[in-house]
Structures are given as C-alpha cells and as structure tokens.
C-alpha positions in Angstrom: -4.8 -18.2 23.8 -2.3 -17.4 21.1 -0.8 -13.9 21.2 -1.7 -11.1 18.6 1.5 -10.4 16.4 3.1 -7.4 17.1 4.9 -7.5 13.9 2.2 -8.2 11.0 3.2 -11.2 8.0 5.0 -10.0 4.8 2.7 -12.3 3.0 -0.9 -10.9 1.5 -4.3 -13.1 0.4 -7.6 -12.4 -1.6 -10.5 -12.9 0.6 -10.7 -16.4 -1.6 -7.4 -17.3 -0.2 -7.6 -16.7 3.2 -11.1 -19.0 3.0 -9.1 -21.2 1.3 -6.7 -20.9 4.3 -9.5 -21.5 6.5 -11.1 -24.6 5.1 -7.8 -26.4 4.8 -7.6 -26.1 8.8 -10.6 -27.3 9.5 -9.9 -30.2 7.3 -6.6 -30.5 9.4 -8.9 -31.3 12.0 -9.6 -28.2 13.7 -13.3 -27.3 14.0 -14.7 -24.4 12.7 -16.8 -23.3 16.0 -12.9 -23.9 18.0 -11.6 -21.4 14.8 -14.2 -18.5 15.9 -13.3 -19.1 19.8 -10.1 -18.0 19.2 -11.2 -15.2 17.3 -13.1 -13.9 19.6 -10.5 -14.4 22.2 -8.2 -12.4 20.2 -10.9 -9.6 19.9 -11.2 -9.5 23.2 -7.3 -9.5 24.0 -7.0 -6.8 21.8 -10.0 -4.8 22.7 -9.2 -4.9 26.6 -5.5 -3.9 25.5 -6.6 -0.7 23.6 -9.2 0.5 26.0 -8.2 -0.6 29.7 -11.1 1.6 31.4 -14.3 0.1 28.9 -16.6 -1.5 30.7 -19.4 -2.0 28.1 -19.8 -3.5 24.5 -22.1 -2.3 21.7 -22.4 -5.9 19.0 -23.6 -5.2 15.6 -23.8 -8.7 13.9 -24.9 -10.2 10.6 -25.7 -13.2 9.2 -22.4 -15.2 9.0 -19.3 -16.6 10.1 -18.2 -12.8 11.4 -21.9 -12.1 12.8 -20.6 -15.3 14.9 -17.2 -14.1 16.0 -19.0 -11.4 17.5 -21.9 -13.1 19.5 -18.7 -15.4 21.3 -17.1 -11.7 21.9 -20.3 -10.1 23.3 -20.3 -13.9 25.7 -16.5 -12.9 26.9 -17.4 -9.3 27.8 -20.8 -10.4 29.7 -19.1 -12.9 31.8 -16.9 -10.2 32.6 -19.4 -8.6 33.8 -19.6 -5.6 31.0 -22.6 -4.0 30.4 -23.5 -5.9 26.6 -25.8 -5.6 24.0 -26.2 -7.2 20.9 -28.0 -6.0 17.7 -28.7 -8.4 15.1 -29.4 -7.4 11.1 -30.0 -11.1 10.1 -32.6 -13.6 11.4 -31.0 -15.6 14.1 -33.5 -18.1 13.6 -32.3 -19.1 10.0 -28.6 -19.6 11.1 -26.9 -22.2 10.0 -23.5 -24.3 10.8 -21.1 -22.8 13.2 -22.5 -19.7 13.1 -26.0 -21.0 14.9 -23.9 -22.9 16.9 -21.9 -19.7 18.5 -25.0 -18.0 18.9 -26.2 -20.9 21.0 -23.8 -20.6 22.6 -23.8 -17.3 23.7 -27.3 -17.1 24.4 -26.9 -19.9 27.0 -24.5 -18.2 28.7 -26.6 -15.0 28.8 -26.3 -12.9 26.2 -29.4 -11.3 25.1 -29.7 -10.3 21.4 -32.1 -7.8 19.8 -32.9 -6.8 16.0 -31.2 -3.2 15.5 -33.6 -1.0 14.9 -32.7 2.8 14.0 -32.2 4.6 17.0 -31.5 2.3 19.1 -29.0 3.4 21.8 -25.1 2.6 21.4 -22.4 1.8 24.8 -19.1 1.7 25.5 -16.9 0.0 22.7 -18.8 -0.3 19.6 -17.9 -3.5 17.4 -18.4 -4.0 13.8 -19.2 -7.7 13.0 -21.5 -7.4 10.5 -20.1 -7.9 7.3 -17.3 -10.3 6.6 -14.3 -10.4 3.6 -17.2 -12.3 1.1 -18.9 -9.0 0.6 -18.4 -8.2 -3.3 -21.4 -5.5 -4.0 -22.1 -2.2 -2.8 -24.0 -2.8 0.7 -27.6 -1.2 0.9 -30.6 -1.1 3.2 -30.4 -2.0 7.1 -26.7 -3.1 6.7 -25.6 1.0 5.5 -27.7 2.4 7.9 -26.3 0.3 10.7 -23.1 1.5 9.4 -23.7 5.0 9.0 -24.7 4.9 12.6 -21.8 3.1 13.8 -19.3 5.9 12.4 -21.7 8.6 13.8 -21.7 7.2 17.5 -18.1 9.0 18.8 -17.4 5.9 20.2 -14.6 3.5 20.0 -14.8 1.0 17.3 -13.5 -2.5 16.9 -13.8 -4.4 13.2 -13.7 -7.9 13.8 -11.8 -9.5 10.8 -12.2 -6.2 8.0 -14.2 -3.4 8.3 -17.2 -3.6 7.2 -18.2 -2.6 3.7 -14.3 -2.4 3.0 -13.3 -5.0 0.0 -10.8 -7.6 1.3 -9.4 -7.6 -2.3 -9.3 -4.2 -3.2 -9.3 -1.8 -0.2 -12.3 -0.1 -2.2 -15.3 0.7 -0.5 -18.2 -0.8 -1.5 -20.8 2.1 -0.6 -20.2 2.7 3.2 -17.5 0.9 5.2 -17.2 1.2 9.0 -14.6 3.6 10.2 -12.6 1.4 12.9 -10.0 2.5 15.2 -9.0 -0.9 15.4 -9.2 -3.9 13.2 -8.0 -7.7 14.6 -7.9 -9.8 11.4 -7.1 -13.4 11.3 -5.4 -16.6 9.8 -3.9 -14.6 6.7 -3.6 -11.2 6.3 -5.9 -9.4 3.4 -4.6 -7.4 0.4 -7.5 -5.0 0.8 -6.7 -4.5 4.3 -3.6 -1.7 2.9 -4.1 -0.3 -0.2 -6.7 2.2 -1.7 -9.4 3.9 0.7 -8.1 1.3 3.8 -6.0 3.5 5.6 -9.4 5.5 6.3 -11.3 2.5 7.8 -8.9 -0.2 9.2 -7.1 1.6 12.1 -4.9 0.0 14.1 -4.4 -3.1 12.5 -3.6 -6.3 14.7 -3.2 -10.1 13.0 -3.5 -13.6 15.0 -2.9 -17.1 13.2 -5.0 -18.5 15.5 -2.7 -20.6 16.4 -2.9 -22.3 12.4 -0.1 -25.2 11.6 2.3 -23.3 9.5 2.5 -26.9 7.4 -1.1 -26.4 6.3 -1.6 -22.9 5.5 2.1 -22.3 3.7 1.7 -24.0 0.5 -1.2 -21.8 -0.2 0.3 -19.2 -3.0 0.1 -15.6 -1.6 -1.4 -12.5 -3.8 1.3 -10.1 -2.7 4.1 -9.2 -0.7 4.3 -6.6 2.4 7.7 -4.8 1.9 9.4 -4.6 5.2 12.9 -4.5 6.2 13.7 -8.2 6.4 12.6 -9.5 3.2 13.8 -6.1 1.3 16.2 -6.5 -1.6 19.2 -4.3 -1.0 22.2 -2.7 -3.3 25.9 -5.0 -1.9 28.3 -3.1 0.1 31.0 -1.5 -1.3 35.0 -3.1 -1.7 37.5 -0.8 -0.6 38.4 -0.3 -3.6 35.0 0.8 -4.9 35.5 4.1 -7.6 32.3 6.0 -8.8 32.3 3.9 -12.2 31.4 0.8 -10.8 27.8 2.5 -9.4 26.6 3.3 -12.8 25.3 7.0 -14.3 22.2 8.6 -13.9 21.0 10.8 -16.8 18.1 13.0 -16.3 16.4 14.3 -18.5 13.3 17.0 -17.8 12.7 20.5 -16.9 10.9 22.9 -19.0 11.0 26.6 -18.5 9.2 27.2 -14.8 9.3 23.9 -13.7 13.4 23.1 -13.6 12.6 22.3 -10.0 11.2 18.7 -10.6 14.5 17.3 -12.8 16.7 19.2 -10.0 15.3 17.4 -7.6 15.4 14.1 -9.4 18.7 14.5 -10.1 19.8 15.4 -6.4 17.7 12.3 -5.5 19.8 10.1 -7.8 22.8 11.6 -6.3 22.4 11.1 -2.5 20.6 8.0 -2.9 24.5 6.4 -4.6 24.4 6.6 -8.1 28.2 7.2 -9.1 27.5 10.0 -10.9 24.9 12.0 -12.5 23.6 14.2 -15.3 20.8 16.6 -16.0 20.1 17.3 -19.4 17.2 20.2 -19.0 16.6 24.1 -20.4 19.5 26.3 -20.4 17.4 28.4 -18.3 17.8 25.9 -15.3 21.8 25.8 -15.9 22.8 28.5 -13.5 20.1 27.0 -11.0 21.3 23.2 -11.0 24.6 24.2 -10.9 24.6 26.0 -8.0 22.3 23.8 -6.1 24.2 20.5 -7.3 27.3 21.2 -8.5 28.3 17.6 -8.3 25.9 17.1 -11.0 27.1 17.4 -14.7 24.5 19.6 -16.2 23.8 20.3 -19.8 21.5 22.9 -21.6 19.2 21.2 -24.2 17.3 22.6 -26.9 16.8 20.5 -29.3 16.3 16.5 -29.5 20.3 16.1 -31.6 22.2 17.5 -28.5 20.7 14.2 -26.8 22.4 11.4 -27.9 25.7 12.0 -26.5 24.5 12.3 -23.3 22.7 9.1 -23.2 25.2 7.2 -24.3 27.5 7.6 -21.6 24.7 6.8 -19.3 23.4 3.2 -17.7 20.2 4.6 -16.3 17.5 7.1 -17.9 15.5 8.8 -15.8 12.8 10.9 -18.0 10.0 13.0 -17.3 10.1 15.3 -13.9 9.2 19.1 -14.6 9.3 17.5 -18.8 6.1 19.0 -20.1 4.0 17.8 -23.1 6.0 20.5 -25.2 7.5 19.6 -29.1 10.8 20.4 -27.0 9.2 17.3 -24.1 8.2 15.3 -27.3 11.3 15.6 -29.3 13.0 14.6 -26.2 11.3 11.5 -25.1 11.2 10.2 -28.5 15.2 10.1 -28.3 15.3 8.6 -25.0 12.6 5.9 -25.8 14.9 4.6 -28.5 18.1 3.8 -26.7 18.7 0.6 -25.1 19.0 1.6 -21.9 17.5 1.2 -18.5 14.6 4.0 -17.9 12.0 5.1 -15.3 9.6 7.2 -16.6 7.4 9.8 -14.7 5.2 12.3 -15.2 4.6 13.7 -18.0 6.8 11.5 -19.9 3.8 9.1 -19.3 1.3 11.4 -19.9 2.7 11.3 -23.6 3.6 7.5 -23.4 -0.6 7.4 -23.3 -0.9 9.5 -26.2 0.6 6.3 -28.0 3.0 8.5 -30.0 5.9 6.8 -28.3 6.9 3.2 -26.8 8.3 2.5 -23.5 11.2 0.0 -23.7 11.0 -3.2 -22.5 12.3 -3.7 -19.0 11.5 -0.3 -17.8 10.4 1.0 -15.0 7.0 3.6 -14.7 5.9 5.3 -11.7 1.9 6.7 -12.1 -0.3 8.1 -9.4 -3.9 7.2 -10.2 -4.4 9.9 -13.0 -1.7 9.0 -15.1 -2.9 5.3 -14.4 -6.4 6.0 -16.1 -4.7 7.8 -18.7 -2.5 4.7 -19.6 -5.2 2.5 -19.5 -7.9 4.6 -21.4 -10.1 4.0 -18.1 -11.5 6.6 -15.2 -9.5 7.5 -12.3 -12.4 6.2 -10.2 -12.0 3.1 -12.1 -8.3 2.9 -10.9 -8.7 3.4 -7.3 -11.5 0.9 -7.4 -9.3 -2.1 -7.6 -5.6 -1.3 -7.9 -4.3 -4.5 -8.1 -6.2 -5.6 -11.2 -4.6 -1.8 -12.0 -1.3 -1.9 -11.5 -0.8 -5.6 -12.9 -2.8 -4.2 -16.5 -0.4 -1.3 -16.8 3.1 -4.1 -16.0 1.0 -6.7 -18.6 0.3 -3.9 -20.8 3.7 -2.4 -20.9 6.2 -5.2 -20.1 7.5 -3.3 -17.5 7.3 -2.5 -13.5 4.7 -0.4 -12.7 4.7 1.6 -9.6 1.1 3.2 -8.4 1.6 5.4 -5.7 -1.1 6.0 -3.2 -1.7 5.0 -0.5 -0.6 1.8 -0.1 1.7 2.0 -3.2 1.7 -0.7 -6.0 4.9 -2.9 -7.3 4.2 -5.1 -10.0 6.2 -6.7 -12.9 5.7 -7.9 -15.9 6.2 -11.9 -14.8 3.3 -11.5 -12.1 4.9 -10.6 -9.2 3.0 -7.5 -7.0 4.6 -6.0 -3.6 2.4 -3.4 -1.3 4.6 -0.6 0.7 2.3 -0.1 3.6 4.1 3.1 4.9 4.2 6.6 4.6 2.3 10.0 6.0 -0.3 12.2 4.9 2.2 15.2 5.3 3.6 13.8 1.7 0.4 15.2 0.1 2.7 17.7 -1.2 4.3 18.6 -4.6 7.6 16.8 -6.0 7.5 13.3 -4.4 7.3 11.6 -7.2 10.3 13.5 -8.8 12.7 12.6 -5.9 11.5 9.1 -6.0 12.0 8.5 -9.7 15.7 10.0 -8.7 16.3 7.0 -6.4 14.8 4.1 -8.5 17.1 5.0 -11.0 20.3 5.7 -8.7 19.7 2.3 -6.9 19.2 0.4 -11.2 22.6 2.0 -11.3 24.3 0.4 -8.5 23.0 -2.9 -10.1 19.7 -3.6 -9.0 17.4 -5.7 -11.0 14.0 -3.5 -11.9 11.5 -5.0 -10.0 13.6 -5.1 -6.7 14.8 -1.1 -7.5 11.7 -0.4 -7.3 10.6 -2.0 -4.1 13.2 -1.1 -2.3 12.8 2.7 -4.0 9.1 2.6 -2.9 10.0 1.6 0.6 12.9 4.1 1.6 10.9 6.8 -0.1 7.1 5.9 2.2 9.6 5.1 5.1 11.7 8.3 5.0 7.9 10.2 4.4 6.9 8.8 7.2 9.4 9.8 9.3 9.7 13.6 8.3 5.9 13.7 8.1 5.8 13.2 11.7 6.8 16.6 12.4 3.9 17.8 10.4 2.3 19.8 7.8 4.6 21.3 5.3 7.0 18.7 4.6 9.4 19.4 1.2 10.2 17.2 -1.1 13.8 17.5 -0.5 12.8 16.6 2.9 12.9 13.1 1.9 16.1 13.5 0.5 18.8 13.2 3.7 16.4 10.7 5.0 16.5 8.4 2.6 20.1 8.5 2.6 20.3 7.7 6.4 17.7 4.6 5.8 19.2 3.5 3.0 22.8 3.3 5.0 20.8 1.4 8.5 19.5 -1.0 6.0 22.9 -1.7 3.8 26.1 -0.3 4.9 28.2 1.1 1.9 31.3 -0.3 3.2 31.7 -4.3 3.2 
C-alpha cells in the first residue's frame, strides 16, 4: 500500500481535473474498482494512525464512486474485527459500475448495510462518504440531515476524498458540509480543499497518489499553485559590495489624522523586510510619531496633493493607501500617485476609491483586497466573493491588469496573464487590526529589491501567513508589528542576504 504524503503537492486541480486525472489512469490500465482499493487502504492507514485506541466505524455512504470508497473501508475495519455499521442514503440496488461492484464486495465479506434513518445510533469513528467533489448545488433533504447529524455526534470524523457538501472548486459550502477532523484526499489535490470556508471542514488534511504513474497524470495543466518553500521565488543575495541604492526606495504614502498608525507600520514593514531605504509621506500630525518610532525612515508632512511629486520621483516603489482615508486630502493624494510611472501596491482605502472609478490603477500594479474591498471592485456582494474566490480574484487581475491579492483564509495570487497561487498558511490569532498594512509594506520592499510583481507578491503573502502563523501560536492578542521581526527572520532562513 502506498504511503500517505507527509508533505502535500504544490500543484492544485478543479474537481474536473482531478476526474480527468482519474480517467486517464484507468485508461493506463489501471481499473477503477483496484483505484477505490487503494483508497480505502489509505483511509484506513490514516484513520488507524489518528485514532490508535478506535475500535468501531460509523459509514455514511451515497450513491457513487465515494459511497464506494467507504463500503471497501467499512470491509477493512470488519475484518479487523471492529464493531461496523454502514448507513446508506442511496439505493444500493440501483448501483452501477465500480461502485456496485465494491459494495459486492463488501457485503460478501460481511458487511451489513442499512438505509440511515434519523436517529439511528452513531460508533466509534464516524466517516463521511457521502458526497463526492461532483457535487455543484446546495445539498438538501436526507443528504443535510445526515450531515447535520454527523457534525452533532462528538465523535471523530474522517471525510473520505472532501468533506461533504464542501465545493472542490471553491472551498464554499454548498448548504451544509461535514465538519471533519481529518480529510484523506487522493490522486490530485483539490483547489477547494484550502481556500474560503475549508479551513472549517477539512481538518487535518492527508494526500495519497495512489500509487498514479507520474507520466500519465503530469501533462494534465494544474488550476493553481500551493506556495511552499521549495518552489518560492526569492530576492538574490547580496555582493559584498551591496550599498542601499541598489535595493530600491519605498515611498509611502497614507495616514490621515487618527489613523498615522497604518502608514507607520507599512513603512517599518518595508524597512525590515530590505527595501534600501524608505519614505513616508503622511499628516504632519504623524511627523513627531514616525520619527521617533522609525527614525531610519525619511518622513515628510503632506498637505496638499503639489508637495507630492518630489517625493515620488525619487522613489522605485509606491506603496499607497494604509491609514489613507476617502478624504479630498486621500483623493488629491492618490490621484497624484496613480499618475506616475511607477511600481505601486495599493491597499485599503486607496481601493475603496479606486472602486469609486474616479481614478485608474496603473498597469502592472499590485492590489491587496480582503473580501469587502473585493465586492466593492467588482460591483458584486461580499457573499458573492467568498462564494468562489478564484473566479474572484482572477476578475479583479483581468479587470485591472494587475496582481490581485485576496486575503482570507487561504489567500489569493493572481496575475493578469492567468497565473493563481494559494498561501495555505497562517492563524486565526491574525484576526486582528493592521495586517494588511505591514503586508502591503513588504510586497513593496521585496518589488524594490527587484522582484517581478506577481512573484513579490507570492512570496509577500507567504512570509506574511507564515510569520502569522508562527506568532499566532502563542495566542490571542497578536500585533501587527508582531509579524514584523518574524518576517525578517523567515525571510533570511529562506534567502540569505549575503552571497
């Protein structure tokens, strides 16, 4: 039996895909009915792994292909002498293919099978093989209850393949998912397995190939890209005779009166993440402030939208936007910055008024929306955001000719050409104020040290969920400066500054 990956693939599939995957194996030459053998091997691998002292098994099956992973599972666990019981919510009469053919099979060998009925009693490890990654509508009747009853039993939980109810595509729910503590998935992994309301259902989440011939599933184009360490684009090291011009200046430009904070914080951000030097062009108010916090930082009082220019133009990199406001001082402001031929990233409120249409963003630039300021750009819901953030993030990078960034859980790259990468890390401590200020501060210190956009912003996305993660496992109250001394460290383990 093939071993579950520790370490999951950096490649991502729509549930099309991965059947896509699937069929060209069996065309290979291996059978279907051997495909869900191993799958259910893997389950069981897994499931004995996780919970060492279970004894009994709980099978909630449907109608297909993953209804038939599970009857071969419940098989495995009786003729290890667990305590096993099977409820079906299709008729197991009208099965068809490999899927009649596994529950054959497991009936021969002694596993008995009963429709679920509300009510009926629950043991041991509960596991959710019900729905499968076809599912594209909102699941009703017997099929939500049985889920509903699932997540209420306090017992452990095993999704076989995806969580039920969960889109493979989108990581939306469609109506009521199962709740899993752990998911094994197979062949390829699914985009919808990391991104939007996933986190709450997958779990643990465990991948087998079963044992698939790399030849046939590799030329099979993939959605998306994990980030992980291996495959991230990095900034070159350093000559030893490196001098702060050749790393590029960071403007910033924010900060209206009581909320200085967020373009202090962007600016230290740019600063500690290598950017060879940096300026803050904010309220004189927040002059005293940002000088005494960061006085490496050249900071200028601006008032008006003429003082402007002769920042800029000593600048490679723009960052606009943290603590800006929607103010004629934020207006007059952005409309300056928008004109200059320079690279940008552009937060907050400097794309709240980018969707009033009363600017344009310049080409090449790189935008970093949470859901909110997504819907705004897009003239759609919030709801309608999170309900498929791919087709999201890709509309706003079309739309704008630029990277887009959608932060959430499972954060969003995507450029302009087609290309989308998922950052899988992170903590729920970062549910916290000026994250996005610090992380706009470190896209544009790593453009500076002569990254292309789309990879700044990967690698930006991925030091800032990493470093997250990391502080948020002390706990509640994490800062947003927090982040700051850990991305620095990350950034260093990942690519030293000196060659």
């Amino acid at each position: 039996m093939a071993q579950p990956h520790t370490l999951l693939p950096d490649v991502l599939y729509t549930a099309a895909q991965v059947r896509d995957l699937d069929a060209r194996l069996i065309a290979a030459g291996t059978p279907g009915l051997e495909l869900m053998h191993r799958a259910a091997a893997a389950c069981w691998q897994a499931l004995r792994l996780r919970w060492p002292q279970a004894d009994a098994l709980t099978v909630f099956a449907g109608a297909g292909n993953n209804g038939a992973d599970g009857y071969l599972l419940a098989a495995l666990a009786h003729q290890a002498r667990w305590a096993v019981q099977v409820y079906t919510l299709a008729d197991t009469t009208a099965l068809v293919g490999d899927a009649a053919a596994a529950f054959a099979q497991a009936r021969e060998q002694g596993v008995a099978s009963q429709p679920w009925v509300e009510g009926s009693p629950l043991q041991g490890v509960v596991v959710d093989a019900l729905l499968g990654t076809g599912l594209s509508r909102a699941v009703e009747g017997a099929y939500k209850q049985a889920i509903a009853t699932i997540n209420a039993s306090d017992l452990p939980i095993l999704a076989v393949d995806i969580p039920s109810g969960l889109s493979a595509d989108t990581g939306h729910v469609l109506g009521e998912a199962v709740h899993a503590d752990l998911t094994v998935t197979f062949i390829g992994l699914k985009l919808g397995l990391f991104t939007g309301e996933a986190p709450a259902c997958v779990g643990a989440l465990i991948f087998d190939d079963l044992q698939a011939d790399a030849a046939v599933v590799t030329p099979v184009r993939a959605e998306a890209t994990r980030l992980s360490p291996p495959r991230l684009p990095l900034p070159a090291p350093r000559p030893a005779t490196a001098h702060k011009g050749q790393f590029g200046r960071v403007l910033v430009i924010g900060g209206e009166r009581g909320t200085g904070g967020a373009a202090i914080m962007a600016a230290e951000a740019a600063l500690r993440s290598g950017a060879g030097m940096v300026s803050l062009a904010t309220r004189d108010v927040h002059l005293a402030p940002a000088l005494t916090r960061l006085p490496e930082v050249m900071t200028a009082a601006v008032e008006s939208a003429n003082q402007l220019p002769r920042l800029i133009e000593p600048a490679s990199v723009v960052v606009v936007g943290p603590g800006m406001g929607t103010s004629a001082w934020a207006r007059s402001l952005l409309s300056v910055a928008a004109s200059q031929n320079k690279a940008q990233v552009w937060d907050a409120d400097a794309l709240n008024l980018l969707a009033e249409g009363l600017v344009s963003l310049p080409e090449g630039a790189v935008i970093t929306p949470h859901p909110g300021e997504a819907a705004r750009l897009l003239g759609i819901s919030t709801a309608q955001v999170q309900a498929d953030r791919p087709a999201a993030v890709r509309a706003l990078a079309s739309k704008y000719h630029c990277v887009c960034v959608l932060k959430g859980a499972g954060s969003l790259i995507a450029s302009a050409d087609g290309r989308l990468a998922l950052c899988d890390r992170g903590h729920p401590a970062m549910a916290t104020g000026g994250l996005g200020d610090v992380l706009s501060g470190l896209i544009g210190a790593l453009l500076a040290q002569h990254m292309a956009a789309f990879e700044a912003a990967c690698l930006g996305v991925w030091l800032h969920a990493t470093a997250g993660e990391q502080e948020g496992a002390k706990g509640r109250g994490l800062a947003a400066v927090d982040l700051i001394p850990a991305i620095r460290q990350l950034l260093e383990e990942l690519a030293p500054c000196k060659a």
